[in-house]
N, C-alpha and C positions, 0 to 999 in steps of 0.2 A: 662342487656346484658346476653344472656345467652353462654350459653356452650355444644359443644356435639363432640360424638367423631365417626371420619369414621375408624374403624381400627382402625390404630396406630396413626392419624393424629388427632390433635385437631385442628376445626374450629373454628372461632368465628363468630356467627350474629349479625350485628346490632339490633336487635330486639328480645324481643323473641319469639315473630311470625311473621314469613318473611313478613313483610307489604309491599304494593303498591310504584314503585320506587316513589321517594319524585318528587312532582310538579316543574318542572324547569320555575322558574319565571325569564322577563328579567327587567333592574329596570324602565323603562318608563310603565312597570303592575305596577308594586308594587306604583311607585308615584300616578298612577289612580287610585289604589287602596285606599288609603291615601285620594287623595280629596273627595271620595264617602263615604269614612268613616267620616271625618271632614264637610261633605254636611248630612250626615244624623245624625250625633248628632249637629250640628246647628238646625234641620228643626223640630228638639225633643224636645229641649230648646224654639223655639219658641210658639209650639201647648204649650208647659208648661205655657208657660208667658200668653198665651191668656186663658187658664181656670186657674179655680182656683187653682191653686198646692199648695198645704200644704207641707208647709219646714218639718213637722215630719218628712213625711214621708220619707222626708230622712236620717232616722235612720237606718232606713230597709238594707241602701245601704253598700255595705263592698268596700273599696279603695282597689284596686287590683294597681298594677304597671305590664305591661304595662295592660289598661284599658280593664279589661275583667271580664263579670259578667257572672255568670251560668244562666242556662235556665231557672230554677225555680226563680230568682231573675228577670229575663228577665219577664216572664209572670204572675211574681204578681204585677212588675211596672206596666204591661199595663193595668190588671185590676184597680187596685187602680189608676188607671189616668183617665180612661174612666168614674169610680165611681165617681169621685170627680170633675169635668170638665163637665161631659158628650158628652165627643168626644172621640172618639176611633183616636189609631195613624195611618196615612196612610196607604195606600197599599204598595205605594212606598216607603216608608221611612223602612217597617217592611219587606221587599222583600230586601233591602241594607243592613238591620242587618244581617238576615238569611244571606246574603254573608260573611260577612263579619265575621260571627263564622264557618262558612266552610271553608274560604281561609283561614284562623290563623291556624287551625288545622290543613291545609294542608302544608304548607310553611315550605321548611327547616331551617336546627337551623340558615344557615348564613342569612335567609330573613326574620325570627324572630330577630335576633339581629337588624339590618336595621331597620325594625321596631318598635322596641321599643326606638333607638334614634331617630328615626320621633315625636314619641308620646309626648316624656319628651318635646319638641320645643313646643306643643299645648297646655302645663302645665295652661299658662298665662290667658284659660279661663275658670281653673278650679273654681269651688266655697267653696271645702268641703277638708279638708285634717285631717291627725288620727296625735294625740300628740305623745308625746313618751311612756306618761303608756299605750297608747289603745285606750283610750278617743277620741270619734271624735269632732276636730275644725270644725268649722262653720263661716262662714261670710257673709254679707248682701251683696244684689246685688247694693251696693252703693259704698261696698268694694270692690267689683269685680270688678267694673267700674275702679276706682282711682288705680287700682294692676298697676306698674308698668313693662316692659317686664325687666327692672335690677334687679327684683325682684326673675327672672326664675335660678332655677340653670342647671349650664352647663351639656349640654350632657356626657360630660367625666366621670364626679359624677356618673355617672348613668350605668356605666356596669355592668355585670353581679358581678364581684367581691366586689359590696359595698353594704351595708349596711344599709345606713342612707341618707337621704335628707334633704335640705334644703327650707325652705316656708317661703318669708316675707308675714306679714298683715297690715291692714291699717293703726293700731297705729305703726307699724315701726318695732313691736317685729318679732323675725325669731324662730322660732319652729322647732325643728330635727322629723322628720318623720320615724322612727324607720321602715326598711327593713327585713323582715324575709325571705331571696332570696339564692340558695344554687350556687356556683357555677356549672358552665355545664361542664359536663364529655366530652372532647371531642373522637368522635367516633375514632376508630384507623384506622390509615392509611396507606396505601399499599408503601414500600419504594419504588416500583419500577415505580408506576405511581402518588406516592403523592396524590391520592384521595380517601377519607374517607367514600366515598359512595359504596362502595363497601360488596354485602349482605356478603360472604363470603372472611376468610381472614386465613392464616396459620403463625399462631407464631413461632418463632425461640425457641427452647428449650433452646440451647446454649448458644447465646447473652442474650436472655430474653427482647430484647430492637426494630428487624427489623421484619417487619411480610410481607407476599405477598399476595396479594389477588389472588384467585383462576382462575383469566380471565387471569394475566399476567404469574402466571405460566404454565399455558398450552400454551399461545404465544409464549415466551421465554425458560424455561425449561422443557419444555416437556419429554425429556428424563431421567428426574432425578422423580423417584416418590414422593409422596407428603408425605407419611412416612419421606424417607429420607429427605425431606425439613426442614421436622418438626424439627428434629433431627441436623441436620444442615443448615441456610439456604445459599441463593447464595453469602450473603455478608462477612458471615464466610468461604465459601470456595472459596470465592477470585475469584469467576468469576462474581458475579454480574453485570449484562450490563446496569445499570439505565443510565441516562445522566449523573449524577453525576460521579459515579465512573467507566466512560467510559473516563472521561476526566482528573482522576488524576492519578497522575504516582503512583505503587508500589514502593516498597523497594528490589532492586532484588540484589540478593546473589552476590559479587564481585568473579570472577573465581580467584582474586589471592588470598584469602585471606584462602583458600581450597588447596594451596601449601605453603610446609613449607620451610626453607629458604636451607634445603639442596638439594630439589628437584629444587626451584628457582635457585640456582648456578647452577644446572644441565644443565636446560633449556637454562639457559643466553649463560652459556659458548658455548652449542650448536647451539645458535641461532649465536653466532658471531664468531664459525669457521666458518661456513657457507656464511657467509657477509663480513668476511676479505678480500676475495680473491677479490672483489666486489669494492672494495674500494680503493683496489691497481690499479687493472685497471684504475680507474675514476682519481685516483691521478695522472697516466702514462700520460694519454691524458691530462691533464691541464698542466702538467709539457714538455712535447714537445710544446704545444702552446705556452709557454712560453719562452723555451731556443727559438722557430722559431721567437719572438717577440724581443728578447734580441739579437738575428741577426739581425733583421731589423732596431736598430737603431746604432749596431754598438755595443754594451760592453757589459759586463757579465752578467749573468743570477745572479747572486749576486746584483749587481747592478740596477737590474732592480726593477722598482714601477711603479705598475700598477695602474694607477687611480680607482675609484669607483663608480661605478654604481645607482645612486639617484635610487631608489623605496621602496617602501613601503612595511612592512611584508605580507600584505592581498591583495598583489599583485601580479597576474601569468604573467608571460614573457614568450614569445612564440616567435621562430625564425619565421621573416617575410616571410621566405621562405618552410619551410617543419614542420611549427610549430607544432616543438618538444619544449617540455617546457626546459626552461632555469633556472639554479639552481645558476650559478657560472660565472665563465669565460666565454665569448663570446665577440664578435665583435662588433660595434655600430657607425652609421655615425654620426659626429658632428652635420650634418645642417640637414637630414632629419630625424632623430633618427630610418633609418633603423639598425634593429637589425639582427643577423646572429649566428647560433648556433656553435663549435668547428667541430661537423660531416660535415656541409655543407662544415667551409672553408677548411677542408683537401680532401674533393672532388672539390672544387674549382682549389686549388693545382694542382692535378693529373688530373684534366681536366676531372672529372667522371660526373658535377654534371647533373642531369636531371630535365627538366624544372617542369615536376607536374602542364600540364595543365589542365583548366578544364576539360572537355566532358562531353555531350551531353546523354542523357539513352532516348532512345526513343521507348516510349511503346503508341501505338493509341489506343484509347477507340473506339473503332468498334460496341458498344450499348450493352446493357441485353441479346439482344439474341444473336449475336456472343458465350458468354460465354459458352450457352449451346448448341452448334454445329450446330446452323444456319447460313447460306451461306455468306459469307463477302469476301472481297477481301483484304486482309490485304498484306501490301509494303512489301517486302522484302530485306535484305539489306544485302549481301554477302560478308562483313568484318572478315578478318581471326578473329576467338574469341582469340583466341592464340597470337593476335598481341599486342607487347608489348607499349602501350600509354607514355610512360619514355622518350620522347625525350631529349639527350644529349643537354645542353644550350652550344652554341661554342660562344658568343660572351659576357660571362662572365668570364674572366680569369687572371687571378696574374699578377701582375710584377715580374719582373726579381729579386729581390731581395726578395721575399715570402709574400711581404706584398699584402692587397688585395683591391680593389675598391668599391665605392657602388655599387650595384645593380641598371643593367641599367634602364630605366625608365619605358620600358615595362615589366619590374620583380617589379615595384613600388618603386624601389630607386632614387638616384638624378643623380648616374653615377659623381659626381662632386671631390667628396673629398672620402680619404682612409680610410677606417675603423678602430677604433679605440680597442684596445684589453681594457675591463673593467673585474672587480670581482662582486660582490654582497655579498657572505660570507667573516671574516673579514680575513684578510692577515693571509697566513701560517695554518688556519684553520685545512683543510681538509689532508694536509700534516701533523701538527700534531696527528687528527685523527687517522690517516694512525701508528704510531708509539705507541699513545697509547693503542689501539686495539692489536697492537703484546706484547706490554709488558704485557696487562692484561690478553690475553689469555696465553700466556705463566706462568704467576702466578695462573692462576686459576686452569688451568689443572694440575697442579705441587702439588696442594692439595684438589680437586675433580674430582674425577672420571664422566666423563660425561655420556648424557643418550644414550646413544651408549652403547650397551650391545647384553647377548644373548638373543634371544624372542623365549618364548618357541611356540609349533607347537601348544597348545590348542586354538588359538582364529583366527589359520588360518582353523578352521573347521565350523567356521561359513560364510560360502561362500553361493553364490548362482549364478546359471549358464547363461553365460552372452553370448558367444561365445561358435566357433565351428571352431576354424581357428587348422590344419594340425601342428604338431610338434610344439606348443606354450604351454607355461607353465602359460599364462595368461588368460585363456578362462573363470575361475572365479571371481569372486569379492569380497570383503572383504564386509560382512554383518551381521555385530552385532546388537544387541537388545541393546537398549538403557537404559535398567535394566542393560546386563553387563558391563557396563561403569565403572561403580565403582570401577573396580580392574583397579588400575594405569597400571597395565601391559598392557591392551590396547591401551593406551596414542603411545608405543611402537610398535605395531603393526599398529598402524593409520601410524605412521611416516615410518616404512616400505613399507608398497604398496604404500604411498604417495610420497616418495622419488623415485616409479618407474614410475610415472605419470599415474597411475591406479587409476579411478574412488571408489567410496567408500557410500555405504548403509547401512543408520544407519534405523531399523526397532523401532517403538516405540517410536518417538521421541517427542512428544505431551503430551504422559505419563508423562512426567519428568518437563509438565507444570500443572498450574491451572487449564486447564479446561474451559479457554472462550469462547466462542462461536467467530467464524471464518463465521456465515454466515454472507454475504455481506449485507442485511439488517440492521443488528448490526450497522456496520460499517457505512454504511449510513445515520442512524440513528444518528451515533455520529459525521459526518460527516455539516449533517445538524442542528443540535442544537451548531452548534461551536461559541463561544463566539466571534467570527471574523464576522461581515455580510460579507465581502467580500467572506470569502470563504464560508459559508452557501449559499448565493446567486448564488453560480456556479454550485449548484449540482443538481440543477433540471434537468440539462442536461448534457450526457456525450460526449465525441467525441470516438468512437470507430473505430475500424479497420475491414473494412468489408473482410473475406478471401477471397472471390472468385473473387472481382474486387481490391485486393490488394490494396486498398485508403481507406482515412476515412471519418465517414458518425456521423453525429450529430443523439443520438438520447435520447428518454426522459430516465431518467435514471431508473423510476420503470418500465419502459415498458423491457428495457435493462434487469434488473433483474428477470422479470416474465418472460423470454425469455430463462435465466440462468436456471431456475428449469423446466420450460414447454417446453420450445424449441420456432424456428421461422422457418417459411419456407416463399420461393420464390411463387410467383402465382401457379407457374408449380410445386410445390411438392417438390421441390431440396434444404434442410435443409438450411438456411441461418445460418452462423457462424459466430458472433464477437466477439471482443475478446479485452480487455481496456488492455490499458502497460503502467504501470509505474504509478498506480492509485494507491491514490489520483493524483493527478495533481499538486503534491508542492514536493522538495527537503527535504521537512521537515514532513517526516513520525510519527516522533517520537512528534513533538507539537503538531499535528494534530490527531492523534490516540496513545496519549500514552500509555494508557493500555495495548492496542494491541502491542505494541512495547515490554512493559514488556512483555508480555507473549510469542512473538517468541523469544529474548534472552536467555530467560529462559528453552526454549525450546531444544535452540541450541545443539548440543553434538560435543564433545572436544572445550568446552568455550577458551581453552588456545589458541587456532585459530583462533576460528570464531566470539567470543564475541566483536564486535565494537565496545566497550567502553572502556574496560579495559585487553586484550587478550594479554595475557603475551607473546604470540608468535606471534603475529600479526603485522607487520611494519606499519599498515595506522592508530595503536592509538599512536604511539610513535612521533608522529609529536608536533614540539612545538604547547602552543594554542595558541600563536599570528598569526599564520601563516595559511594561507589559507590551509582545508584539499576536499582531492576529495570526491565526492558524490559517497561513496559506497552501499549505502543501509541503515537501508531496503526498499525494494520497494516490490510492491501486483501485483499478475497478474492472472486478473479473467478472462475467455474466456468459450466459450459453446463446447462441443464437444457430436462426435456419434462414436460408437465403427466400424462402417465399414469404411473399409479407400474410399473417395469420388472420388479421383484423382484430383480434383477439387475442390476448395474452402474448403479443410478440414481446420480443428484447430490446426494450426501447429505455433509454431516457427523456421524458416527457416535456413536453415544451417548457422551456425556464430561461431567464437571464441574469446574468452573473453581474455583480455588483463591478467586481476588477476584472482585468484581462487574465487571459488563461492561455497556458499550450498545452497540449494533449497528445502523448506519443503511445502509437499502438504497439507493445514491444510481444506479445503471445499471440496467436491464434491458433485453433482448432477445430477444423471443417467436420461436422456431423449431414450425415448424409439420411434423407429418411427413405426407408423402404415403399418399398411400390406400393405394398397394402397398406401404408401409412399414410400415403399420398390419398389414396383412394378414400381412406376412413376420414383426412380431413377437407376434403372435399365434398363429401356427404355432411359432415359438421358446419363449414362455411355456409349449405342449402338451410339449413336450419336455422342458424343466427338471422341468416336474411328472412327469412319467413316468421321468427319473433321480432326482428325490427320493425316486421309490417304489423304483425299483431299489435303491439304498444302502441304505434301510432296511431290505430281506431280508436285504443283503450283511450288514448290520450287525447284522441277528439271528441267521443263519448262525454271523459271528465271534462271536458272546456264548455259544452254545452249545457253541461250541465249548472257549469259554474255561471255561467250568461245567463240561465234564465233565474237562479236565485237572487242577481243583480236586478236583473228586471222586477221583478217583487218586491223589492225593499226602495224601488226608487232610485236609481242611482243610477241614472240614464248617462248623464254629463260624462263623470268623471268614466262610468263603466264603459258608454261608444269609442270611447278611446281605446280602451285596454281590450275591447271585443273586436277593432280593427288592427291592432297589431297583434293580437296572438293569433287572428285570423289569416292574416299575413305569413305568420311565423308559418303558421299548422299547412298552409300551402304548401311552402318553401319547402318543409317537413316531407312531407307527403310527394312533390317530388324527387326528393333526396333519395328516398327510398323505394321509388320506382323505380329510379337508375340506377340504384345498387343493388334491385334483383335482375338487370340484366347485365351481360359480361361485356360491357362497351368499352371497356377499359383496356383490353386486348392491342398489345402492342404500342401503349401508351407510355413513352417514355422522356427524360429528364435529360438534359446535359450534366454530364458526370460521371453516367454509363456507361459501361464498353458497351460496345456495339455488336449485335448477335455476329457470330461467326469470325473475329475478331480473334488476335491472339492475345491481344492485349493484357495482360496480368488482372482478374479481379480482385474488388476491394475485399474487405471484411467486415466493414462498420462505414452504414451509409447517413450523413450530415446531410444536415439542412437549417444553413443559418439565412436569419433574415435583414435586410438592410433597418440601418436605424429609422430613415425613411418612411418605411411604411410599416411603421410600427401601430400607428394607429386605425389605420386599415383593418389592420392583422387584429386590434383588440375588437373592430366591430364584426368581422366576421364569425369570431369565435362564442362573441351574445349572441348571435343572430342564430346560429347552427350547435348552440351548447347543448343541445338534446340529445344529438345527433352522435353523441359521444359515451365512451363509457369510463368509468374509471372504479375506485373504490368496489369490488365482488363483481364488476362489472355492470354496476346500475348505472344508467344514464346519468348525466352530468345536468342536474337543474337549478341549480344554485354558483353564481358567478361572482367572489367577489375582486378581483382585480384576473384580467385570462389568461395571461403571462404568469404571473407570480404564484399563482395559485398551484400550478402544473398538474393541472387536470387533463389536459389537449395533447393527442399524438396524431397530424396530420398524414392522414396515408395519402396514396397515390391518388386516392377518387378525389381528397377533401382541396389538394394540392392542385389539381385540375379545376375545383368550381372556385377556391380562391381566384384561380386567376382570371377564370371567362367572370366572375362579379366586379373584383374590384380591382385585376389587372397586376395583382403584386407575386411573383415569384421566386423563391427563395435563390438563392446557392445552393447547388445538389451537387456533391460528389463521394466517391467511394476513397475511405481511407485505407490504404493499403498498409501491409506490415511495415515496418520500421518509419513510416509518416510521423510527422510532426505537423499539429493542424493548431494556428494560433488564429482562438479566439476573440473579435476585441470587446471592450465593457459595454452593454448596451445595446447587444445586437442576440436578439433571443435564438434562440439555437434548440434540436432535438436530435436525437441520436437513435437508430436501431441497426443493432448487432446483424450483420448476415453470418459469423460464423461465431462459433466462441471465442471469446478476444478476453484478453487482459491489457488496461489501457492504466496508463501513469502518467498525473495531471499534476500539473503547479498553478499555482495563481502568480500575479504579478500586477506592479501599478505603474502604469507609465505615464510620461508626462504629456503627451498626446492627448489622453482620455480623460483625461482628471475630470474634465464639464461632463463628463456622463455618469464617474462616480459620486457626483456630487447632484445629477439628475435622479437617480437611481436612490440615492439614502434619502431622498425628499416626497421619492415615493415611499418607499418602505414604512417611513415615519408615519404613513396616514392609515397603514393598514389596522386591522383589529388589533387587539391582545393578545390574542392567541394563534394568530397568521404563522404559517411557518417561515416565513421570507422575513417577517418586521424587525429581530433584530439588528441592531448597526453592527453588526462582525466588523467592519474593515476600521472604521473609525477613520476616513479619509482626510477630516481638517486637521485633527492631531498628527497623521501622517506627513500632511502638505508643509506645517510649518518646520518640523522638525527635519523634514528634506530640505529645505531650503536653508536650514541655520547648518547642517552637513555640506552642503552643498558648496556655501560660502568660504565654511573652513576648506573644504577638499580645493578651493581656487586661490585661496590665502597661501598654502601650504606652497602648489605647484607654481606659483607667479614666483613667492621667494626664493624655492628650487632653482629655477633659473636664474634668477638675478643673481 
């Protein structure tokens, strides 16, 4: 093997002159091969038997293992045979040898080994074998005959690693056949593809022990030069993507173990003034249910024992009626196990409750070309958007004495029997709770000072410009490098802007991992060699979300991915966009891609938050583990984007707000650039849309008049002048909208957040726009007021409203972002998230996203103790939506969470106070 050097890089060759790649034989050649070899030393033996052969001459003959003579021994046989005989050997017989010293020479080492246990099987019609001094044995073809095949020694004898053989003869004696055979070097092998075929290979300096062959460092590491490989390769710097170690978890750094036990008391005590107040509430409501219980049977709330609730720890309970998750106390039918939450039955009570039925979203698929502004007739259906779906339920109501009925049968109860009050946690619990939480915070603050302190003004200077809103002291954002992390004093400023529900950019945050590769092939790769067939067998094909016809479309999944880096377009020129959520396709990111998993935790910045395994400030790890936890994350989300915004069918995620806090790290992207004639064809696309949004709005004022003068007919002047002056209103409103957005006024109209034309500045990839909690209700009347104005579902207009946030129907472009704010003055946070960014979102502050390039983003949830009034704002709305609302269930289950942090909490301050003492 030789050795040479490129640079700084040693390679190594298999050879040391780059020989011809080795012959790929499959093994139905090599058996053919075998019988033409075993057919042409039969047909040799024979022509021997019929001349004269002289046994001398097989003196001449040297015993090779496996049976291989030199040429020069080759062509003085044939003479001295032809001599002594007078017959020369075939044509054919001597045209099968010549093969068969071609194809030996040619054959790799693993179809040489193959080969030579074929041969040792053919032993039995050997006649001639060497003693152990040297001496060759000899025996008559009498003895040949009578050789028994028990005689043969076994293949296994016979590897490269032995020695010595074994030969019986006719009198019965066995003779050792003395071996002078060196073992085989085997060639070195590529860790990353396991194949040793490979002319060129880069050894690890470091290990001394993993090398890569030169085809997969350029597929995979490309970015890293092969100097530095050499010097260290991928498997010492911990990003190595083989299938191997794609699929086994690291060793990653615990974030508590980085705080020491005075900062820990810090934290605690802070986390659970925070959560006290939290607990007192929840304790109030259970404890009025209860004195209302201890009424209803007549004795004291001392007196009262409330039966117990059968279920299971990895069991969620959900009220039958607005399922909100159930932690505790609630209501429960004997005969039909309708269940009922404390909220509902204190709206029962007071007669509030609202029924939460379903409805209908009705958006028609009008074909391909509707979408892009060809002629359709699409319904229209002039439903105030602003009408409230919440019908009061009046024929579910108390008795006289407070207690409450089932739910009648059209709400799915029996209506028969009275509901019964039950617990699930055990008696007095949470009331205790309630009391130890005060004594230990009052002990702890008594001899630790909590992290509540002053923050100096250095790391409020790492901002970056987010807004432009008039008399606000918020228009920047908190954006550190994720190098300055290190000084705990940060930890302090994160908790500042985040206790005012301001968004937060952490730049760098990639840096402070391994190093893995994030491209989606990677992943796929490890995705498909998953020790699971089930799930290797799914990934051939993904289901994706087509933008422009808002549905989803099956498609193959490397075609998906070559779509990711190249791009995809419609017949007509007009960029098609998808976009996979929530991929892989399993709850279980982390068995499925574990590595990947190490490496965005490790990624994360302020672990003491966002680390979901062990996040000292986090409420969704503090959950017992017997006990069922929510699916927060991580989860991947890969989508294609183009930096012009389309109006239509762009790479957006749609206006929505998240129950808990979130971070969002952009670790992929992939710039798709569109051709001039592309530019050009959607351009001419863009004149169209606008010229169908003017058509619909005649159509739509047509239908409105039309609708006003059937009112007028039937008499219905009162309640109709109303409804004829605000959609009159509306239809204005309308109608200017759409005059402004057939001219280009929009030209040069730009956000803070943006680089700046001419700028060197780094562009982002994926452009945010979160909203203060503020002006959240601003933002929900704009969006009745202008829901026409929008498309969603095949691209039909948006006429049906029932909550505008939750619903995520709404993607506010540049125009809509502009008349928000000349109406009602409220302008979001805009900025460009660049690669390796980490953008933390807080609970309660709605957010939208569109891709400028193709990105792959990896998201966690988390619950901090900051927010908890907005998780608990947020599950209060959800409660009230329809049945079949996509947002209405309680996924996070925040009360179950809050107490259960707080009884962790207690112990984790119990533990560290005795520590020290």
């Amino acid at each position: 093997m030789s050795h040479r050097r490129l640079g700084e890089v040693r390679r190594i060759t298999n050879a040391s002159s780059i020989p011809k790649p080795p012959m790929k034989r499959k093994l139905s050649d090599i058996l053919q091969h075998q019988d033409e070899k075993v057919a042409s030393e039969e047909e040799l033996r024979v022509e021997r038997k019929d001349g004269n052969h002289n046994e001398d001459d097989d003196e001449e003959e040297v015993l090779r293992f496996p049976r291989r003579r030199t040429k020069t021994a080759t062509k003085r046989r044939r003479k001295e045979s032809s001599s002594s005989s007078g017959k020369r050997i075939s044509t054919k017989c001597r045209n099968q040898l010549k093969k068969k010293r071609i194809s030996e020479d040619d054959l790799s080492t693993a179809e040489e080994d193959y080969l030579e246990e074929i041969s040792m099987m053919n032993l039995k019609g050997r006649s001639r074998n060497r003693s152990s001094d040297g001496m060759r044995m000899r025996g008559t073809s009498e003895n040949i005959a009578r050789r028994k095949p028990e005689s043969r020694t076994s293949t296994s004898s016979f590897s490269s690693s032995c020695s010595s053989v074994s030969a019986s003869h006719s009198d019965g004696s066995i003779t050792c056949l003395k071996r002078n055979l060196q073992p085989k070097k085997e060639r070195p092998r590529c860790h990353q593809c396991t194949r040793n075929d490979r002319l060129v290979v880069v050894p690890c300096n470091n290990c001394k022990d993993k090398l890569y062959c030169i085809q997969c460092l350029k597929q995979w590491y490309s970015a890293i030069p092969e100097e530095e490989i050499a010097g260290l390769c991928p498997f010492c710097r911990g990003i190595c993507n083989c299938n191997i170690c794609l699929h086994s978890s690291g060793c990653l750094k615990n974030a508590k173990k980085d705080i020491t036990n005075q900062k820990k008391v810090q934290y605690l005590v802070y986390m659970l003034k925070l959560l006290l107040p939290y607990v007192k509430q929840i304790n109030q409501e259970q404890s009025q249910e209860m004195d209302a219980e201890a009424f209803i049977r007549g004795i004291s709330s001392s007196e009262l024992k409330i039966p117990e609730s059968i279920c299971s720890s990895e069991e969620r309970i959900y009220c039958n009626h607005c399922a909100t998750s159930i932690f505790d106390l609630h209501r429960s039918c004997p005969k039909c196990s309708y269940e009922v939450c404390l909220a509902c039955c204190r709206e029962i009570r007071h007669r509030k409750l609202s029924s939460r039925e379903e409805v209908v979203f009705s958006y028609v698929d009008r074909g391909p070309e509707y979408v892009h502004g060809e002629d359709g007739d699409p319904v229209f259906s002039f439903s105030d958007a602003s009408k409230d779906h919440m019908k009061i339920v009046t024929h579910w109501l108390p008795n006289d004495n407070g207690s409450i009925p089932c739910a009648p049968k059209e709400l799915g109860g029996c209506g028969d029997h009275q509901l019964v009050l039950k617990h699930i946690l055990p008696e007095d619990w949470l009331a205790n709770l309630e009391v130890k939480a005060t004594e230990m915070l009052k002990l702890s603050e008594s001899k630790e000072q909590t992290s509540e302190g002053n923050v100096s003004e250095a790391g409020d200077k790492k901002i970056r410009a987010a807004s432009s809103r008039n008399e606000s002291d918020d228009n920047f954002l908190y954006c550190p490098s994720s190098l300055d992390l290190r000084n705990k004093e940060h930890l302090l400023h994160f908790q500042k802007h985040w206790a005012k529900g301001e968004p937060i950019i952490v730049r760098h945050a990639l840096e402070q991992a391994a190093g893995l590769s994030w491209e989606p092939m990677v992943m796929l790769r490890a995705l498909c060699d998953n020790i699971d067939p089930n799930i290797s067998s799914k990934m051939s094909l993904v289901k994706a979300i087509d933008c422009l016809a808002g549905c989803e479309v099956e498609i193959s999944t490397k075609q998906f991915f070559k779509g990711y880096t190249e791009g995809r377009r419609y017949n007509n020129f007009w960029p098609e966009m998808l976009k996979l959520k929530d991929w892989p396709p399993s709850d279980k990111f982390e068995d499925l891609l574990p590595r990947h998993c190490d490496e965005f935790i490790s990624a994360l910045p302020f672990q003491e938050y966002t680390d979901p395994r062990a996040g000292l400030m986090n409420l969704a790890v503090k959950l017992p583990p017997n006990i069922l936890k929510p699916d927060l994350g991580p989860k991947t989300y890969i989508a294609y984007g183009v930096a012009e915004e389309l109006g239509r069918g762009d790479s957006v995620t749609k206006l929505h707000c998240d129950m808990s806090d979130a971070v969002n790290i952009l670790t992929h992207t992939a710039e798709v650039e569109l051709s001039n004639e592309q530019r050009a064809a959607v351009q001419r696309l863009k004149k169209k849309h606008r010229e169908q949004d003017k058509r619909e709005q005649l159509q739509r004022r047509q239908a409105y008049n039309h609708l006003t003068e059937q009112a007028d007919n039937h008499l219905l002047h009162g309640e109709r002048n109303f409804d004829k002056i605000s959609m009159g209103k509306h239809m204005t409103e309308m109608d200017r909208a759409v005059e402004e957005s057939m001219g280009d006024n929009l030209t040069g109209y730009m956000f803070p957040g943006f680089p700046s034309e001419g700028t060197t500045e780094e562009k982002g990839s994926a452009l945010w726009d979160i909203f203060r909690r503020e002006d959240v209700p601003k933002l929900e009347d704009y969006l009745k007021k202008h829901s026409t104005e929008f498309r969603h579902t095949y691209c039909f207009p948006v006429e049906q409203v029932i909550h505008p946030i939750h619903d995520q129907s709404f993607y506010l472009t540049v125009e809509h972002k502009r008349k928000l704010k000349e109406e009602y003055g409220v302008e979001p946070w805009t900025f460009e998230q660049r690669l390796g960014e980490a953008v933390f979102i807080p609970a309660g502050c709605p957010h939208q996203v569109r891709n400028l390039k193709s990105c792959t983003k990896v998201a966690v949830d988390f619950v901090s103790p900051e927010n908890v009034h907005e998780c608990f704002r947020l599950t209060e709305e959800f409660r009230r939506l329809p049945k079949n609302h996509r947002a209405r269930e309680d996924k996070l289950e925040i009360k179950k969470m809050l107490v259960h942090a707080v009884n962790q909490t207690i112990k984790d301050l119990e533990e560290v106070i005795c520590t020290k003492s």
